[in-house]
Each structure stands twice: as C-alpha cells, then as structure tokens.
C-alpha positions in Angstrom: 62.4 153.7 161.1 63.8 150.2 160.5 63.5 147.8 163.2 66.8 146.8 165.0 65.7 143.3 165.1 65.8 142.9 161.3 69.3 143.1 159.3 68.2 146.0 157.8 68.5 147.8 161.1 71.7 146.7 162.2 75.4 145.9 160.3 78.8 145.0 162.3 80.0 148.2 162.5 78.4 152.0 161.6 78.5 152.5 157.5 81.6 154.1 156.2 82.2 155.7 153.0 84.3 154.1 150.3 88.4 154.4 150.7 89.7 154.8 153.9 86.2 153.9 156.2 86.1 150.5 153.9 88.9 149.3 155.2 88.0 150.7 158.6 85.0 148.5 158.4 86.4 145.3 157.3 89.3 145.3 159.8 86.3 146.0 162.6 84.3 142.7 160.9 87.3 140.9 161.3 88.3 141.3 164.6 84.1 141.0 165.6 83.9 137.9 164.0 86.7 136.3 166.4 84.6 137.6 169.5 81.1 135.9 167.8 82.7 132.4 167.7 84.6 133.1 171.2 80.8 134.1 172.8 79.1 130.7 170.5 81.6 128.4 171.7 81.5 129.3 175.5 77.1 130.0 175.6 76.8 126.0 173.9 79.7 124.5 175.6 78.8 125.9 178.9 75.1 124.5 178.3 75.9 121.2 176.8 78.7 120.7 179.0 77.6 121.8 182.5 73.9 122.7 182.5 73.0 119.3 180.7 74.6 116.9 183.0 73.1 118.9 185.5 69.7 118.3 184.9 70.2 114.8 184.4 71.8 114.0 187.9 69.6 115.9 189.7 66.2 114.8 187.9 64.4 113.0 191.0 64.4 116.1 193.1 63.6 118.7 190.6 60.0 120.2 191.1 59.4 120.1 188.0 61.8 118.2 185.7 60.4 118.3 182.6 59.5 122.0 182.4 63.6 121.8 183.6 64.5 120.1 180.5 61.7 121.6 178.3 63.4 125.0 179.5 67.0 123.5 178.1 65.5 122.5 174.8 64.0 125.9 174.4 67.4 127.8 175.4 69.2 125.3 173.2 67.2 126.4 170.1 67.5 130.1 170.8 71.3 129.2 171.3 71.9 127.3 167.8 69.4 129.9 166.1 71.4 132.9 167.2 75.2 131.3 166.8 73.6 130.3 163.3 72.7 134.5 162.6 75.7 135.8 164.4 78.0 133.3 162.2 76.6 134.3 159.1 77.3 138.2 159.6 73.9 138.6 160.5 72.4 139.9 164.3 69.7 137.3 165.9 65.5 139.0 166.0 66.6 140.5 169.9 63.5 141.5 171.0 61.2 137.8 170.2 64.1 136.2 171.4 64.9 137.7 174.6 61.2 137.2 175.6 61.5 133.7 175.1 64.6 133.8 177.3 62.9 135.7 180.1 59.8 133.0 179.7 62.1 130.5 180.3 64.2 132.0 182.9 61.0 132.4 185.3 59.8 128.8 184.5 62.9 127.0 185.4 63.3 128.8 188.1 59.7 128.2 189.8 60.6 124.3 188.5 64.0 123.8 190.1 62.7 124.3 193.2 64.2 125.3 196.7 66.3 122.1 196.9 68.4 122.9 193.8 67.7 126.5 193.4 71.3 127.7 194.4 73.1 124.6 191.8 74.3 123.8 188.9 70.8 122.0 188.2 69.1 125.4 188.1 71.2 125.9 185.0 69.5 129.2 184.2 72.1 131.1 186.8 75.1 130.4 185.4 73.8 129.3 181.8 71.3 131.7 180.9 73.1 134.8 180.8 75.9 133.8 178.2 72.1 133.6 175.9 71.5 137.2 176.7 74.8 138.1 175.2 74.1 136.4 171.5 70.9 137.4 171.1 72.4 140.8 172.2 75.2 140.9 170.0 76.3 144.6 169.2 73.2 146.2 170.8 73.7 149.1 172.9 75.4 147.8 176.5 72.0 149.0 178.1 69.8 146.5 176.3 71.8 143.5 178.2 72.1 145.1 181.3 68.2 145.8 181.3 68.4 142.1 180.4 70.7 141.1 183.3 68.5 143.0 185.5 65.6 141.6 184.8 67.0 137.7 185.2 67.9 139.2 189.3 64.5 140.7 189.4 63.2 136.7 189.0 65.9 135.0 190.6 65.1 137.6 193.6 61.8 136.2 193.5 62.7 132.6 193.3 64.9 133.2 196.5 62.2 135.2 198.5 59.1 132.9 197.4 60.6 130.2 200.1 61.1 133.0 202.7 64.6 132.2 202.3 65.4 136.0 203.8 68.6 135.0 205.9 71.4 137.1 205.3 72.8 133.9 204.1 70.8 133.1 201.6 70.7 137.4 200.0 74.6 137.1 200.2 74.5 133.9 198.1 72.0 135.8 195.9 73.9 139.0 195.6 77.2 136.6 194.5 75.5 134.4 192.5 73.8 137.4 190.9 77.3 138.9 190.6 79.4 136.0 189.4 76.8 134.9 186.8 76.2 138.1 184.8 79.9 140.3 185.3 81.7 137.8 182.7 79.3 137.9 179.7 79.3 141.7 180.5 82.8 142.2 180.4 82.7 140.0 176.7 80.2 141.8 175.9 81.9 145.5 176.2 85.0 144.4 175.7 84.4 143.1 171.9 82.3 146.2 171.4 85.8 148.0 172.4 88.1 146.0 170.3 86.2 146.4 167.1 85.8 150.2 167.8 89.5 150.4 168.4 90.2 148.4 165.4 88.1 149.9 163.3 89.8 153.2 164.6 93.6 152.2 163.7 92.8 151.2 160.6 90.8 153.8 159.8 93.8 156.3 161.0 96.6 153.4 158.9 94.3 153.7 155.6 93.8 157.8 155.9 98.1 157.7 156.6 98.4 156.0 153.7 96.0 157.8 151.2 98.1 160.7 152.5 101.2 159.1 151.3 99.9 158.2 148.0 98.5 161.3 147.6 101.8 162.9 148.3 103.5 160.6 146.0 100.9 161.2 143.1 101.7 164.6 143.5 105.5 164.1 143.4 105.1 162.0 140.2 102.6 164.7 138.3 105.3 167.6 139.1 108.0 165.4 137.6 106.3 164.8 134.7 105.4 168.4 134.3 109.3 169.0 134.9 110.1 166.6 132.1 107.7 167.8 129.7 108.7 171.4 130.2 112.5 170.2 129.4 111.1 168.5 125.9 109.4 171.3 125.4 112.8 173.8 125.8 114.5 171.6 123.6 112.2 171.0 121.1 111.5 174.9 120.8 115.2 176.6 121.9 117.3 175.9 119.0 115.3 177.5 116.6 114.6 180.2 118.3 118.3 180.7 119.2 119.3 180.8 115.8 116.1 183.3 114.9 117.0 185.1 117.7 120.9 185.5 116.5 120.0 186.3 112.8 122.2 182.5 112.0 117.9 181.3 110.8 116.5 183.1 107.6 112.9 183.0 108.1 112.7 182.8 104.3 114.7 179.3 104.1 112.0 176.3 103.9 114.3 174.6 105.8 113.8 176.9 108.8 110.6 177.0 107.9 110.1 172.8 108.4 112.2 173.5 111.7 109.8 175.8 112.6 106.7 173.7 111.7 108.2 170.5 113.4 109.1 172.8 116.6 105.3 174.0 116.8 104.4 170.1 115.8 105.9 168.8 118.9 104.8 171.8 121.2 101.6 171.0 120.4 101.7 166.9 121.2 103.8 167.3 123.7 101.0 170.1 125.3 98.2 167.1 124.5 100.0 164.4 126.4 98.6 166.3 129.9 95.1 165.6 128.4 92.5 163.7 130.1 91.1 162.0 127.0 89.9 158.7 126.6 92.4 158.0 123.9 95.7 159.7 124.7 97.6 158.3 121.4 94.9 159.5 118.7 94.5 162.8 120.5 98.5 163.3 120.6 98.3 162.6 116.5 95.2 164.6 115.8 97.1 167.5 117.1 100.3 167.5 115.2 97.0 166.4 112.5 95.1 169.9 113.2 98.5 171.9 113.6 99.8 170.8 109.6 96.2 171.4 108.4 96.4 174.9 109.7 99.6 174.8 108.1 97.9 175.0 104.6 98.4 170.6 104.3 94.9 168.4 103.5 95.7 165.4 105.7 93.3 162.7 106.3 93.3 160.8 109.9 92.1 157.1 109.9 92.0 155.1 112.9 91.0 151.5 112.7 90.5 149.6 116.3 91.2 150.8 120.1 94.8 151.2 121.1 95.1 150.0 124.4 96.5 152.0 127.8 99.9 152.9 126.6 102.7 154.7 128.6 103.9 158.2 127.8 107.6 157.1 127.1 105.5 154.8 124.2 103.4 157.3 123.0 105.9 159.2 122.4 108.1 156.8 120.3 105.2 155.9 117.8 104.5 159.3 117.6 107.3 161.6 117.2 108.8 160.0 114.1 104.9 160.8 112.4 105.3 164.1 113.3 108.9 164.8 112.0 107.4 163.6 109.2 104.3 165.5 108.8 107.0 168.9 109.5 108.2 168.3 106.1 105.0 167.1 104.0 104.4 168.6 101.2 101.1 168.5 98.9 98.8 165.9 100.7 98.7 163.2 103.4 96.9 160.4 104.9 97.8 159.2 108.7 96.5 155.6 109.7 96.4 154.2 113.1 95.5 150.6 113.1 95.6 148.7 116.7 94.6 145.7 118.6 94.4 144.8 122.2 98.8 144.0 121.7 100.0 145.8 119.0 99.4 149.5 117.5 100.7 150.4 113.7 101.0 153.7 113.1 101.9 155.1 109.5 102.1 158.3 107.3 101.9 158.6 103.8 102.6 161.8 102.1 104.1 162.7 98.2 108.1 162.1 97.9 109.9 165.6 97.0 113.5 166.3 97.4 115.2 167.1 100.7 116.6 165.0 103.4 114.0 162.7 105.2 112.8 164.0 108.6 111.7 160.9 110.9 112.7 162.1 114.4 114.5 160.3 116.7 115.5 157.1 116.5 113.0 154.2 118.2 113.9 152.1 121.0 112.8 149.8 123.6 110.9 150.4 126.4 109.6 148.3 129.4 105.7 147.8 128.1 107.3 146.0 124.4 109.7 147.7 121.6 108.5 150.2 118.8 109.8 149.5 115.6 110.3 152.3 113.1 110.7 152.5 109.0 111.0 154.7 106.7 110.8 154.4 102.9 110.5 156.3 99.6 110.3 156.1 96.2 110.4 158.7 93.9 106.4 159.0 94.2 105.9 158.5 97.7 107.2 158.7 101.3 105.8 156.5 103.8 106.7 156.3 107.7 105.3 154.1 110.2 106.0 153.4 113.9 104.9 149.8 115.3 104.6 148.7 118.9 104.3 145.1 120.2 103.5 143.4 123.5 105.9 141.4 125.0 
C-alpha cells in the first residue's frame, strides 16, 4: 500500500475519470486551495502575532524559557514546512510531523510552568492546535481529533501535576480544552465539506451538460442524415420518374449518362457518412471505383493532405468532378493536389461531342470560395474545382 504521508498516497480530491469527474476535480482543487491559505494565514499569524509576544513578556517567570522558545522555533518550522507543501498542491509527511508537534506540546507545557500555564505565554493551548490542522490537511477527521485528544490528554497532565484539582481549575481546563480545539475542527470539516459539495455540483453541471451536447450531437447527425436523404431523392427521382413513365429510353446514352451521374452521386453522397481519415479522397475514389465499374480506366492521383474540410465544401469540389466523370468517355485521369490552404481538384478525360456536364454551379461558403472551370478543345476536356482559405 502507499503511504499516506508521501504524495503518492494522497491527491486533493479522490481520482476521477476524464470528462465530467475532471472538471469535478478541478472545481474541488479550487475551492480547497482558498481554505489552505485561509488555515496558513490564521496557524502563522496567530503564532507570530500572539504566541510570540507572549513568550517574550513573560520570559522571567517561565520555568523554562528557552525550552519555551526552542518549542516556538520548532513549531514555527513545522508551520512554514507544512504551508510550504499544502501551497504547492502537495499534503505535509503527517505522521513525523505530528510527533514532533506532540514532543513539543508536552515540553512546553512541563516549561511554562504553573504560573503561566493557563496564558497566552503557554502558547501551545491556543497555538498549537491550528499546527494539527496543516499537517492534517485532508486526512480523515479522526486523525485530528485523535490529535486533539491527545494535546488534552497532556494538558490534563500539566493541570493535575500541580494538584491543581479545584473545580476551578478542571472547569478552566474543560473550556480551555474546548475553546482551543472546536475552531480548527470546525475549519477543518467544514473545507473537507465545501470541496465535496463543490466537487459534487460541478460534477452534476459537467454530466448536465455532456447531456446537452450529447442531445445536440444527436440533433445535428439526424439532420444531416435528413439532408443527405433529400440529395439523395433528388439526385435519384427524376430519372427514375421518367424510367418509370416510359418518357426515358434506356437505350438513349443520354439517359444512360443520367443514369451513371445519378448512381455517381448516390454513391459520394453515401461516402460522405464515412469515418475515414480523408473524407474528400474517399468521396472521389467512389464516384472513381463506380465509373471504373462502369467499363472507364481512370487513374486517381493525389498529391499532399487536404486539410479538415466541411461537407457543404466537399461537396462543391466534388460534384462538378463527378458530373463530369458521368459523361467520360474512353479514359481519364483525376488529380487532387492540396496544401494546408488550398485544395485543386481536376479531371481530365478525351473531348467527344455532346453538351458538357459539370454539375452545379460553385459558390461561396463560410470556410473560403470554390472556384470552378471548365474547358475543352477538340482533343481534351478538362474540369477542375479549387478551394481557397480566406
């Protein structure tokens, strides 16, 4: 088992999983890290500020004075080594520490003596227990309240070693007992509290909101699967209407390149839902595989790494290419040439009569403009779609 002295043993708050326990944790680390320099501040104040002074004015009638101040020295090291930990993110070694606490607790008591056992020159009653609570930091309650008990257990025997058995003198035990150790225990529990209860909210705001974006993920994926079932319709009902009617010969090449583009376009349109590392090529080598089943050699070069495109994009650069490919004839060669900001796509194929078929025309879109052009020859027919960053 790891010891829960060392920082292996021990973080700010119980491990989470990634995503909604992440933030869980760092809200709780927040909100503990206020209470650390709240319990730093008040342990060194209270010790420079009170038990200090304390000491000093009443050095002639200590029984001991320099174990007194030795004892302050000690406490102030343990003090600046723990606040120096707890700042940090880090917990203080509780068990080596605490024992030097206790050590001093019982000396400074035996070296106040009776005179000044019950003032603010036996700083260890007031002072002491505000040490406890650093070294303590995010232990379980029961470690400091062993602690507490064991700083009564010698103050007990600091108050009975005189004889000083008057009901007097146990009542001003009991409420020095009482008022020294129930603040640092209520810090104690109560920043233990708010960092659960932090942690807790934002755990329950972060697993709200994965909700939310979950839902709206899913709103956006069944409107995309709305749209592409419309382009799909269209693409495919017009010939099929006029098949369908008998107005389409199935003999006419032209109903024959309808037919081919139609299938073309089902077929990229179906790749778009891919999860594929390169969404424009695989759009392209489908219409690509579709017109070489389709009886056409076609050679596919690509030359660079498009980048992360949008759909609405993709579909610009490559609609055009496979209008195009619809009504090759003979042979052709598709080139995709891209850089981190631009992407050239173009299609080169024999020139033959008939009308040119380039689907629709380009425009602009929010991630840069795609330019289109078409030209021919006599000898060749060459199409290309280019998109910019802007």
């Amino acid at each position: 088992m790891p010891d829960p002295d060392g920082p292996e043993g021990w973080s700010d708050v119980p491990g989470d999983a990634a995503g909604v326990g992440g933030a869980a944790t760092a809200v709780a680390r927040a909100s503990d890290r206020g209470a650390r320099v709240a319990a730093v501040a008040i342990a060194l104040a209270w010790h420079t500020a009170i038990g200090l002074p304390a000491v000093l004015g009443a050095w002639s009638g200590l029984s001991a004075p320099l174990v007194v101040a030795a004892g302050w020295a000690v406490t102030a090291a343990v003090g600046v080594t723990a606040a120096v930990r707890l700042l940090r993110g880090a917990t203080p070694p509780a068990r080596a520490l605490t024992a030097v606490l206790l050590v001093v607790d019982a000396a400074v008591f035996g070296a106040a003596g009776e005179r000044y056992l019950f003032t603010a020159a036996n700083w260890v009653w007031g002072g002491l227990a505000w040490f406890f609570l650093l070294v303590l930091w995010r232990r379980p309650v029961g470690w400091l309240l062993a602690l507490l008990g064991a700083h009564a257990v010698i103050a007990l025997g600091a108050v009975l070693g005189p004889g000083a058995t008057a009901p007097a003198d146990l009542t001003r035990y009991a409420m020095y007992v009482y008022g020294t150790s129930s603040l640092p225990l209520a810090v104690f529990a109560g920043s233990a509290a708010i960092a659960a209860l932090a942690r807790d909210r934002a755990g329950t705001a972060a697993a709200a909101g994965a909700v939310a974006a979950e839902r709206v993920a899913g709103e956006r994926a069944r409107e995309d699967r709305r749209a592409r079932l419309a382009l799909v319709s269209g693409t495919a009902e017009e010939v099929l209407t006029a098949l369908s009617t008998g107005d389409a010969d199935p003999a006419d090449p032209e109903v024959r390149r309808r037919c081919v583009l139609a299938a073309a376009r089902l077929r990229r349109l179906i790749a778009e839902s891919d999860d594929v590392p390169d969404p424009l090529l695989h759009e392209l080598r489908a219409a690509a595989d579709l017109a070489e089943r389709n009886g056409l050699p076609i050679d596919l070069i690509a030359i660079g790494v498009p980048p992360e495109l949008p759909v609405q994009v993709r579909r610009r650069l490559a609609d055009p290419l496979t209008a195009a490919l619809a009504g090759a004839r003979g042979w052709a060669r598709l080139t995709v040439v891209a850089g981190p900001d631009e992407v050239a796509v173009s299609l080169v194929t024999p020139d033959h009569e008939g009308p040119d078929a380039t689907g629709p025309p380009a425009a602009a879109d929010g991630a840069g403009p795609v330019e289109q052009r078409h030209e021919r020859n006599g000898e060749i027919r060459w199409t290309q779609t280019r998109w910019r960053r802007t």
